[in-house]
C-alpha positions in Angstrom: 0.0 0.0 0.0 1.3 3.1 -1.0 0.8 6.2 1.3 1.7 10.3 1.3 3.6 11.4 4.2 0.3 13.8 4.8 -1.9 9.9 5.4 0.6 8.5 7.6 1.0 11.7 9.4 -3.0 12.3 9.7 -3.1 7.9 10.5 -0.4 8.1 13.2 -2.0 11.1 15.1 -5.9 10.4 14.6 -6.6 9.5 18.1 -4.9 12.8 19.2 -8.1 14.8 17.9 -10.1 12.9 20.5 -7.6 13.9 23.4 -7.6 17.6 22.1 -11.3 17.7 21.9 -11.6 16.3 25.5 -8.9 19.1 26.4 -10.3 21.9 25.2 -13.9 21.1 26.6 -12.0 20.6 30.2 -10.1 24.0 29.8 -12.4 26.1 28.3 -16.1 26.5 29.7 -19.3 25.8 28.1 -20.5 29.6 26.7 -24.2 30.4 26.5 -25.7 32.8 24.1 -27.5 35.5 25.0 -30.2 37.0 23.3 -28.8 39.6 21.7 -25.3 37.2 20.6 -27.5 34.9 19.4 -28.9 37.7 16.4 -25.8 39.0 16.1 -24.5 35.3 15.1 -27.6 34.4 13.5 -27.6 37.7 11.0 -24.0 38.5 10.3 -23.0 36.0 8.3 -25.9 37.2 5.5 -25.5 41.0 6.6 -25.5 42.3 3.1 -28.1 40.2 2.1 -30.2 41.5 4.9 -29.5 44.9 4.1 -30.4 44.2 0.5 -33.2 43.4 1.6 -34.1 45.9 3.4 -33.7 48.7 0.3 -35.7 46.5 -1.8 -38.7 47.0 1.1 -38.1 51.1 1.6 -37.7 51.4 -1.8 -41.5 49.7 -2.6 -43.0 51.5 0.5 -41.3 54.6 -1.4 -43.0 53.4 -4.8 -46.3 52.6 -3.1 -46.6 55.6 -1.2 -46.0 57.7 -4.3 -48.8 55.7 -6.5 -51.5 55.9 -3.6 -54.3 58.3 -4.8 -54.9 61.1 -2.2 -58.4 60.8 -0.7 -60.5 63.3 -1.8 -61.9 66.3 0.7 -65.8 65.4 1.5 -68.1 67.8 -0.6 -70.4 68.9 2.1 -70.8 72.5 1.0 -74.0 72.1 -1.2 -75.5 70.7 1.6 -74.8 73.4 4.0 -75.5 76.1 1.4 -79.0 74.4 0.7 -80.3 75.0 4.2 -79.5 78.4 4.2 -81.9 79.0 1.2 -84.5 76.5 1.8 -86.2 75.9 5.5 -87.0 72.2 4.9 -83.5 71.7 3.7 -82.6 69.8 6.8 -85.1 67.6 5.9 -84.3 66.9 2.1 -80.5 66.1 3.5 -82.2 64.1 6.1 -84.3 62.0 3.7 -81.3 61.7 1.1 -78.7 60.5 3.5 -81.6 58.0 4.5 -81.9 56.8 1.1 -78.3 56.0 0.2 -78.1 53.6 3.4 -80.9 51.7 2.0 
């Protein structure tokens, strides 16, 4: 069988990875995330994705905002002049109101 120095090397010391692994979880302790580690670990590796993201979403709100129609003022001055010049008005705005609920 013919082997590279780097397979007889990684062959001879494979059972030192065990011993280092049990070493380093004896020296060093056990870390806990907090809440605010845990984001940070969980979002920085696609940080420019999410801020790609995020230009995409103010840049539609932008668009949105800008294609909205803007509501129209109510027209209520007819109304108000009508019952100035006609006593019953009231009533005729009354009765019209009445019949565009029904």
């Amino acid at each position: 069988m013919n082997q590279t120095p780097r397979d007889w090397l990684l062959d001879r010391h494979s059972g030192a990875v065990l011993e280092l692994d049990a070493l380093r979880r004896a020296v060093l302790p056990e870390r806990r995330l907090n809440g605010r580690e845990f984001l940070r670990e969980l979002f920085r590796p696609a940080l420019p994705a999410w801020a790609m993201l995020g230009v995409v979403w103010v840049a539609l709100l932008a668009l949105n905002a800008s294609q909205a129609p803007a509501p129209e003022p109510p027209n209520h001055a007819p109304q108000f002049a009508a019952t100035w010049s006609n006593p019953n008005a009231q009533l005729d705005v009354l009765l019209a109101e009445t019949r565009a609920l029904r």
